[in-house]
C-alpha positions as CSV (number, residue, x, y, z in Angstrom):
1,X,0.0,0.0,0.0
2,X,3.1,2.2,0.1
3,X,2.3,3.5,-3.7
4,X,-1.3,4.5,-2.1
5,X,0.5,6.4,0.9
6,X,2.9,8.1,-1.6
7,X,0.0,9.0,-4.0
8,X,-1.7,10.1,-1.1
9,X,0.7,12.5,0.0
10,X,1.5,13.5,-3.5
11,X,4.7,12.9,-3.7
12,X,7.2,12.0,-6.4
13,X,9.1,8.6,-5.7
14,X,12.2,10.8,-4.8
15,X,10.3,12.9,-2.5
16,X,8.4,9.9,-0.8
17,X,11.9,8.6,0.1
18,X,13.4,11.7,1.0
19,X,10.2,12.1,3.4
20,X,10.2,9.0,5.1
21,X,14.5,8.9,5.5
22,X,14.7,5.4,3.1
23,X,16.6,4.8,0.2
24,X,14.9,5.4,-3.2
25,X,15.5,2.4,-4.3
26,X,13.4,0.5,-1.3
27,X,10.5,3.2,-2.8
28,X,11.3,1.7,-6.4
29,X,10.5,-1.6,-5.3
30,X,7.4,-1.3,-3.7
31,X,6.6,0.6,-6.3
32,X,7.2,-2.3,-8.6
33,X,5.8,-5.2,-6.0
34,X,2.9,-3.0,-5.7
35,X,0.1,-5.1,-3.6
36,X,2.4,-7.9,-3.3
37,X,4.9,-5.0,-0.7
38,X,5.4,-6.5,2.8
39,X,7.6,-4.0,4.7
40,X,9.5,-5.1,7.7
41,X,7.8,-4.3,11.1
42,X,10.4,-0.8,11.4
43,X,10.1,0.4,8.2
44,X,6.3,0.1,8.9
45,X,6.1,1.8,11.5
46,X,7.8,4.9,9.8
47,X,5.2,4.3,7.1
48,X,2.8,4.3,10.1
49,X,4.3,7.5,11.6
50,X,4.0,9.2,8.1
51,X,0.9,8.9,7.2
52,X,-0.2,9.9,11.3
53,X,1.3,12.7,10.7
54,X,-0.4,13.7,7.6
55,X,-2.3,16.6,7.2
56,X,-6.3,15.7,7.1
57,X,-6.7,15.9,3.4
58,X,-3.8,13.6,2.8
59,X,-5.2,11.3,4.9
60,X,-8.6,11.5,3.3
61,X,-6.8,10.8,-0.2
62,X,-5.5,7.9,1.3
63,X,-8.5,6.2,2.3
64,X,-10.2,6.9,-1.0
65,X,-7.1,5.5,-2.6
66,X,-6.8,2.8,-0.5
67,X,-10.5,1.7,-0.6
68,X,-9.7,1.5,-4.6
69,X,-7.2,-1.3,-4.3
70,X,-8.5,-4.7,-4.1
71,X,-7.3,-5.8,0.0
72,X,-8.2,-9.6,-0.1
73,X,-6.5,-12.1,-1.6
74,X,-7.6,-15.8,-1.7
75,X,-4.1,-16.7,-0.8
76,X,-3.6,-15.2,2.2
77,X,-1.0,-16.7,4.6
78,X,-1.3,-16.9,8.3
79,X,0.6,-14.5,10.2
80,X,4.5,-16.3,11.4
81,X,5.6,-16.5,14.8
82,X,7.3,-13.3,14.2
83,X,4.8,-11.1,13.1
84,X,2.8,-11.4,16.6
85,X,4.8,-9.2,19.0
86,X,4.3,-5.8,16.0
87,X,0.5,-7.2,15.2
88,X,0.2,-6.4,19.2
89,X,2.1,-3.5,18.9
90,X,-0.6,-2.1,16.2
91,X,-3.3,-3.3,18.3
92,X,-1.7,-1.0,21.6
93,X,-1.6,1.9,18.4
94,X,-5.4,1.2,17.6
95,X,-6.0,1.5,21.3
96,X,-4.4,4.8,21.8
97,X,-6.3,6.1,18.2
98,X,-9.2,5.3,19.3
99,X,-8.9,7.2,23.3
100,X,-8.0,10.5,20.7
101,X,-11.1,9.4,18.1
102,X,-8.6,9.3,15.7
103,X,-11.2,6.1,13.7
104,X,-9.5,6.7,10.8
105,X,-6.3,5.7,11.8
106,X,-7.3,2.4,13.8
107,X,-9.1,1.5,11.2
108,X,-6.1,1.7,8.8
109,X,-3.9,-0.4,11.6
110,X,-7.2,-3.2,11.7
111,X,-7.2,-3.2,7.9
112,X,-3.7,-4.0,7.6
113,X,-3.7,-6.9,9.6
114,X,-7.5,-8.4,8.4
115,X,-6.2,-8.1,4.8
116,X,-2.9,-9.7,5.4
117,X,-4.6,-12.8,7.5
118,X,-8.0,-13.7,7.3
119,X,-10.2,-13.7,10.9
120,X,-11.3,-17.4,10.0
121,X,-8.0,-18.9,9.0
122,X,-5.4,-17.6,12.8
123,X,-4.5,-19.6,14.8
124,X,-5.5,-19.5,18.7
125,X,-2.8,-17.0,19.4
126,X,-3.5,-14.8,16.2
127,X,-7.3,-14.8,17.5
């Protein structure tokens, strides 16, 4: 969804990199995996961080972008063991979101976890 964020923002690849403090080739590639892009937990969180700091309009783009792009996939995996301790890390951030009404935003954190792993297919730990 980076390309979305970076749309969003209105930003040229350059400046999307520049903004977040990443190379411009890690922008290139997401740009070219487009969908398929699964950032590592840290570089999500900057991504996180960016778009959080957003002005509202931004923001709005985003959602309309983002509500463009197909978000399920039949093929979804189930989340590794690795991925738990920053899938509760975004559930403490959809917490704190929602105690400033900031829906918008936990929303966004939800989404990226219910379209990466389906609610029917986690395990007991996941759930």
């Amino acid at each position: 969804m980076t390309p979305v964020l970076c749309a969003a923002l209105r930003m040229s690849m350059r400046g999307f990199a520049d903004h977040l403090g990443l190379a411009l080739r890690t922008v290139a590639k997401w740009e070219q995996l487009g969908a398929d892009t699964v950032p590592r937990p840290d570089t999500q969180a900057v991504l996180d961080t960016a778009l959080a700091r957003a002005d509202a309009a931004s923001q709005e783009r985003f959602q309309a972008l983002l509500s463009a792009v197909p978000n399920v996939r039949a093929d979804v995996p189930k989340p590794r063991a690795a991925e738990y301790e920053t899938w509760t890390e975004d559930l403490d951030r959809v917490v704190v979101c929602l105690s400033r009404q900031n829906f918008a935003f936990a929303q966004n954190l939800l989404n990226r976890w219910l379209c990466r792993c389906a609610p029917q297919n986690v395990d007991d730990r996941a759930a």
